[in-house]
Structure formats: structure tokens, C-alpha cells
C-alpha positions in Angstrom: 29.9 -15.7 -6.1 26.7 -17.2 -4.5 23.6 -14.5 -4.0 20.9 -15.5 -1.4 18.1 -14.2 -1.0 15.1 -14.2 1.6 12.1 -16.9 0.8 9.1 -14.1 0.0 6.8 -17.0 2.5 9.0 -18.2 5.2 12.2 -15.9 4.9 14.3 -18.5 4.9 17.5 -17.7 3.1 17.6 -19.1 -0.5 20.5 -19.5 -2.9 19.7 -17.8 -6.1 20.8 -20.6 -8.2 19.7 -22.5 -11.5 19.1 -25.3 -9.6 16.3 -24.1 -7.3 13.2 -24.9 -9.1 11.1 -22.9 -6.8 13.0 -19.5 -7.1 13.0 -17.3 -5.1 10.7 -19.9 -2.7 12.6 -22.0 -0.6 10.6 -25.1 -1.6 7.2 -26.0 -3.7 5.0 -25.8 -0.4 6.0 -21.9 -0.1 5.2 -21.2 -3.5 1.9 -22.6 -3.5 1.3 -20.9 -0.1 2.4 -17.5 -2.4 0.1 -18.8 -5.4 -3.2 -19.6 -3.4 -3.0 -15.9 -1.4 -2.9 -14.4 -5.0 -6.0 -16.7 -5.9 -8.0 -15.7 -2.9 -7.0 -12.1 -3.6 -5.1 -11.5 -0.3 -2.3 -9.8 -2.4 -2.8 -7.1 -5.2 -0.9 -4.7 -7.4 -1.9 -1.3 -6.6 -4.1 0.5 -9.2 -6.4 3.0 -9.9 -9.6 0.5 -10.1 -11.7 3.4 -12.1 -9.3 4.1 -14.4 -8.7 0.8 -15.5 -12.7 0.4 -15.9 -12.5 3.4 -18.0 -9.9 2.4 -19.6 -11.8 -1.6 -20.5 -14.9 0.4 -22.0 -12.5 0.9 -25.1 -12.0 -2.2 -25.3 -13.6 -4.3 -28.5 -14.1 -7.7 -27.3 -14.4 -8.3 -31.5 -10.8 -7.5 -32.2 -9.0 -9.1 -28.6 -8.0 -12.5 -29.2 
């Protein structure tokens, strides 16, 4: 049974395969097209911005590694 699914750039259909590297891209160009909007911040995982400051206060910089 094959599965395809929709390129998250282009929309192309994909196969979900082993074989394609650039899962669940259609090719590298789309990924790095995904990768660079994530770098300039132009996608985000919703949060709660003030609790997660809170929440970094408790945070010993001493004892992350």
C-alpha cells in the first residue's frame, strides 16, 4: 500500500516512502524554503510567551548543560 501525502511547501503530492530523503517535502528546495521561514520566524508554535518567561526565571544556568 503506497500513502501520499501533500508537500507542506508546494502541495505537491509526495509518496511517503523510505526512499524520499526530503520527507514529507517533495524535494530539498521545499525543505529549505520550510527551514529558512522557521529561521526568519515566519512560523511559530503557539505558546503562552509569559508563562514560558516565568517559567525560564527557575531556570539555573549552573546545573543546564
Amino acid at each position: 500500500m503506497s500513502v501520499s501525502v501533500k508537500c507542506p511547501q508546494c502541495e505537491k503530492k509526495v509518496e511517503w516512502k523510505k526512499e524520499n530523503k526530503f520527507r514529507p517535502f517533495c524535494s530539498e528546495r521545499c525543505k529549505m524554503i520550510d527551514l529558512g521561514a522557521w529561521a526568519n520566524e515566519e512560523h511559530s508554535i503557539p505558546g503562552n510567551p509569559s508563562f514560558d518567561d516565568l517559567m525560564s526565571a527557575d531556570i539555573d544556568p549552573e546545573t543546564c548543560h
